[in-house]
C-alpha positions as a Python dict, from the first residue, in 0.01 Angstrom:
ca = {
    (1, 'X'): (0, 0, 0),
    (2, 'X'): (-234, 301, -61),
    (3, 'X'): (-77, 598, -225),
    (4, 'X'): (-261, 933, -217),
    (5, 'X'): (-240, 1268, -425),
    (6, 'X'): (-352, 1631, -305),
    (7, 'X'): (-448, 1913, -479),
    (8, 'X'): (-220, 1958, -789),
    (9, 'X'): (-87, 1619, -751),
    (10, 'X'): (-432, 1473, -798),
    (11, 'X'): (-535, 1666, -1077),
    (12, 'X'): (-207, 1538, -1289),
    (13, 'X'): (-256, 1169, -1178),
    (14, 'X'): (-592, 1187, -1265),
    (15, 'X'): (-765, 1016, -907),
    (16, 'X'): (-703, 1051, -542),
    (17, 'X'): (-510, 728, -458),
    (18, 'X'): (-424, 389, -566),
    (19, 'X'): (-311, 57, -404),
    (20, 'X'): (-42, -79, -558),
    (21, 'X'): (179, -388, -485),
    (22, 'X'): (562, -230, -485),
    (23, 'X'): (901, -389, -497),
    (24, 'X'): (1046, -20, -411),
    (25, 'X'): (1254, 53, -113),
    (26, 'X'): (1210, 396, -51),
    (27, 'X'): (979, 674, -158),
    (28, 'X'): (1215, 732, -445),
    (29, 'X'): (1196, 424, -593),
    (30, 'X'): (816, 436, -559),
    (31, 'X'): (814, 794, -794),
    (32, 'X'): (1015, 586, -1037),
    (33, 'X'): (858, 336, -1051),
    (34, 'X'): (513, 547, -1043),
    (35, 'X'): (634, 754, -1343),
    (36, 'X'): (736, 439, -1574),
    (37, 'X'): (360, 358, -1538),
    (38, 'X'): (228, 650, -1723),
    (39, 'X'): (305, 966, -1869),
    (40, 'X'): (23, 1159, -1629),
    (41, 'X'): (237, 1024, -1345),
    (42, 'X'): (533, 1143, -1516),
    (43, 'X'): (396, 1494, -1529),
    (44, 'X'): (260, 1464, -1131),
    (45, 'X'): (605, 1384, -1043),
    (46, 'X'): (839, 1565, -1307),
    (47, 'X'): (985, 1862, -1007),
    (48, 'X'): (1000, 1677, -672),
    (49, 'X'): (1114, 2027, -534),
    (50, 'X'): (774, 2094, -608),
    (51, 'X'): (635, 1815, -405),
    (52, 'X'): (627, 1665, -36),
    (53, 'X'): (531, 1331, 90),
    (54, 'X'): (409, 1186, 400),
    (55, 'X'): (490, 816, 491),
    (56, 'X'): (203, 662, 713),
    (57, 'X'): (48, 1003, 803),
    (58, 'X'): (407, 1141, 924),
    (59, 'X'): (614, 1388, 730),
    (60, 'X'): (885, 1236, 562),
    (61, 'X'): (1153, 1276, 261),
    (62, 'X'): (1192, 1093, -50),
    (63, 'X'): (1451, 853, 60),
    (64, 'X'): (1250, 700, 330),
    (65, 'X'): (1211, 329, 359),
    (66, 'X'): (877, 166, 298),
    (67, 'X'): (913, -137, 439),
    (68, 'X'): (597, -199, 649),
    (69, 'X'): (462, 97, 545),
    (70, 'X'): (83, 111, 465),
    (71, 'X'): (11, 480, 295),
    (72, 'X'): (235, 710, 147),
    (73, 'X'): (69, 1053, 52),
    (74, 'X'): (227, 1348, -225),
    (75, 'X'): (130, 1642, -179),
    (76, 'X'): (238, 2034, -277),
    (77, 'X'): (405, 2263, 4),
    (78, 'X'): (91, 2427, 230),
    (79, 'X'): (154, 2761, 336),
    (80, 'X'): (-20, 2878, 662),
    (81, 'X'): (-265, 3177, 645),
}
C-alpha cells in the first residue's frame, strides 16, 4: 500500500510517501505501527486531532478498515479561502 504525507505531515516524516507491506486493520493500527518505526513518525503522528486521513482518495477516520485498500493519505485540516 502507498501511504502519503501533506504539508506538515511531510516535513516531520521526512518524504512524501512510502509503500509498505502492513498487517494493520484499520488506519489506527497503521499510525501505530508507523510510529514504532521511527521517532520522526512518532513526531508526524504524536496529535491525531491535528491530523486527517483519506483512505483510497475518499475522506475517512482513523478506524477505517484497510483491507483492499491501496493508498491511505495524512494530511492537516485545509481551511477554505
Amino acid at each position: 500500500m502507498d501511504v502519503l504525507y501533506f504539508a506538515w505531515v511531510r516535513e516531520r516524516v521526512g518524504r512524501p510517501k512510502d509503500r509498505i507491506e502492513t498487517g494493520a486493520a484499520t488506519v489506527r493500527e497503521l499510525v501505530n505501527e508507523l510510529t514504532q518505526k521511527e521517532e520522526r513518525y512518532a513526531a508526524a503522528f504524536a496529535d491525531l486531532d491535528a491530523l486527517r486521513v483519506a483512505v483510497d482518495q475518499e475522506l475517512s477516520d482513523f478506524d477505517a478498515p484497510l483491507e483492499n485498500v491501496r493508498e491511505v493519505a495524512f494530511f492537516p485540516p485545509m481551511t477554505g479561502g
